[in-house]
Structures are given as C-alpha cells and as structure tokens.
C-alpha positions in Angstrom: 0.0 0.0 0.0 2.8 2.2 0.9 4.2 1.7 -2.8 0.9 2.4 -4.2 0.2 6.1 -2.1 3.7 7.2 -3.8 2.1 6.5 -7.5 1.4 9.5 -9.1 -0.6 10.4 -13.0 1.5 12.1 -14.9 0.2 13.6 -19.3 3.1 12.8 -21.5 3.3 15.6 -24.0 4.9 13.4 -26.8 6.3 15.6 -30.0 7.3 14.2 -33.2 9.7 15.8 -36.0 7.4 16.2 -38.0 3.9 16.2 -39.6 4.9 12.7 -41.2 5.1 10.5 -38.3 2.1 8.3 -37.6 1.3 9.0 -33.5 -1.1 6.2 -33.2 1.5 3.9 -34.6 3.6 5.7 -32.2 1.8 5.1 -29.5 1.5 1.3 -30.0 5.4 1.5 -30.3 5.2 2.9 -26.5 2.8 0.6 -24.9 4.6 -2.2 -26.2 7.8 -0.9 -24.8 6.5 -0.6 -20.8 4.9 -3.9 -21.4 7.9 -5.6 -22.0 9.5 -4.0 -19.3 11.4 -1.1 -21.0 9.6 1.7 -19.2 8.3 1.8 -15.2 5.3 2.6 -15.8 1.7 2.0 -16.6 0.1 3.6 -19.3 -3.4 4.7 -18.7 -6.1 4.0 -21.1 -6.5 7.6 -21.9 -4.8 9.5 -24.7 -5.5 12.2 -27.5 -3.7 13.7 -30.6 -3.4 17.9 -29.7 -2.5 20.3 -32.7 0.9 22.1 -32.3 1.0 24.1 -35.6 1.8 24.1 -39.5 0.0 20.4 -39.3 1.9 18.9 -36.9 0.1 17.2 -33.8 1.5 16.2 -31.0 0.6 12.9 -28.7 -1.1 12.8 -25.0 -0.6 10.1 -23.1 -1.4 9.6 -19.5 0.5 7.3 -17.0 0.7 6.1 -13.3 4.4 6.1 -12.7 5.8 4.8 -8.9 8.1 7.3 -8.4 10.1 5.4 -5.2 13.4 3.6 -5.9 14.9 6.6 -7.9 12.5 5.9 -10.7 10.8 9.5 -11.9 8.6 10.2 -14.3 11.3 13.4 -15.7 13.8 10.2 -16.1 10.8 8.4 -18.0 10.5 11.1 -20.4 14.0 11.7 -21.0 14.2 7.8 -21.7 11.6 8.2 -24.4 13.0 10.6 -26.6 16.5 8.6 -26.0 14.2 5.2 -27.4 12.4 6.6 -30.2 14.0 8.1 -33.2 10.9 9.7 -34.3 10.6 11.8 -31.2 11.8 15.3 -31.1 10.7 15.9 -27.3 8.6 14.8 -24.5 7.7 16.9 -22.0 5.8 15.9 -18.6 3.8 17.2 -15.9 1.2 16.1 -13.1 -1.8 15.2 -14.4 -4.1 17.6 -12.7 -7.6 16.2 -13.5 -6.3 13.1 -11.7 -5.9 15.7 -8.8 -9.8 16.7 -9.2 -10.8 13.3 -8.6 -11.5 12.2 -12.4 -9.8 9.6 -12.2 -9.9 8.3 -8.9 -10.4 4.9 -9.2 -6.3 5.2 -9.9 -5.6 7.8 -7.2 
C-alpha cells in the first residue's frame, strides 16, 4: 500500500519531428515498450492527438508512474526521446484532472 500512495498520473506531451510520423502507430510502439519492461510505468487507457501548428500534432498520453526507488517520471521522459527516433521531445507534468478526482479509481 505504501508503494501504491507514492504512484502519481503524470500527461506525456509526446512531440514528433514532423507532420509525417504516424502517433497512433507511435503510441503502439510505447505501450509495447513498458509492457515488456522497457519503461516503469503504466500507461493509462487515456490519450489524444493535440494540434501544435503548421500540421503537426502532437501525442497525449497519460500514466501512473511509482516514483520510489529513484524511478521519476522526468527520467521516464528523457528515456523516451533517448528510445524513439521519431521523437523530437517529451515533456511531462502532473496530471491535474487526476488531482480533481477524475480519475480516482487510480488515485
């Protein structure tokens, strides 16, 4: 239980190079890796495509990262952009609806 309290949601801003890259094949690509143990975390269900500019959009994902044992979800990130090629940058913050309650059955 103790474990669990230190989990936190965190939205994973995910941006590619460019307009080319497929984000939905993308985000397979992701899932896949912290299934087979690349990345400690667990992706949540949730995600969406957001429109950055001059059609390029960029991918929302939302995890539960335990953040004990030196594991954060900055290093997460960084590790992302090291793993994928097609990823320009990643940038991460608290998930604040999570915060409101919506979606506390992971809280």
């Amino acid at each position: 239980r103790d474990e669990e309290a230190r989990c936190e949601t965190f939205r994973f801003e995910v941006k590619p190079w460019d307009g080319e890259c497929d984000l939905l094949k993308l985000e397979d690509k992701l899932r896949k890796a912290e299934k087979s143990g690349g990345l400690n975390l667990t992706w949540l269900e949730k995600s969406s495509l957001e429109e950055v500019g001059f059609g390029i959009q960029k991918l929302l994902l939302y995890a539960r990262v335990n953040e004990s044992g030196g594991n954060s979800a900055d290093a997460i990130a960084e590790m992302i952009g090291e793993l994928f090629e097609e990823v320009q940058s990643v940038d991460v913050a608290p998930d604040e609806s999570a915060s409101a309650g919506i979606w506390g059955q992971f809280n």
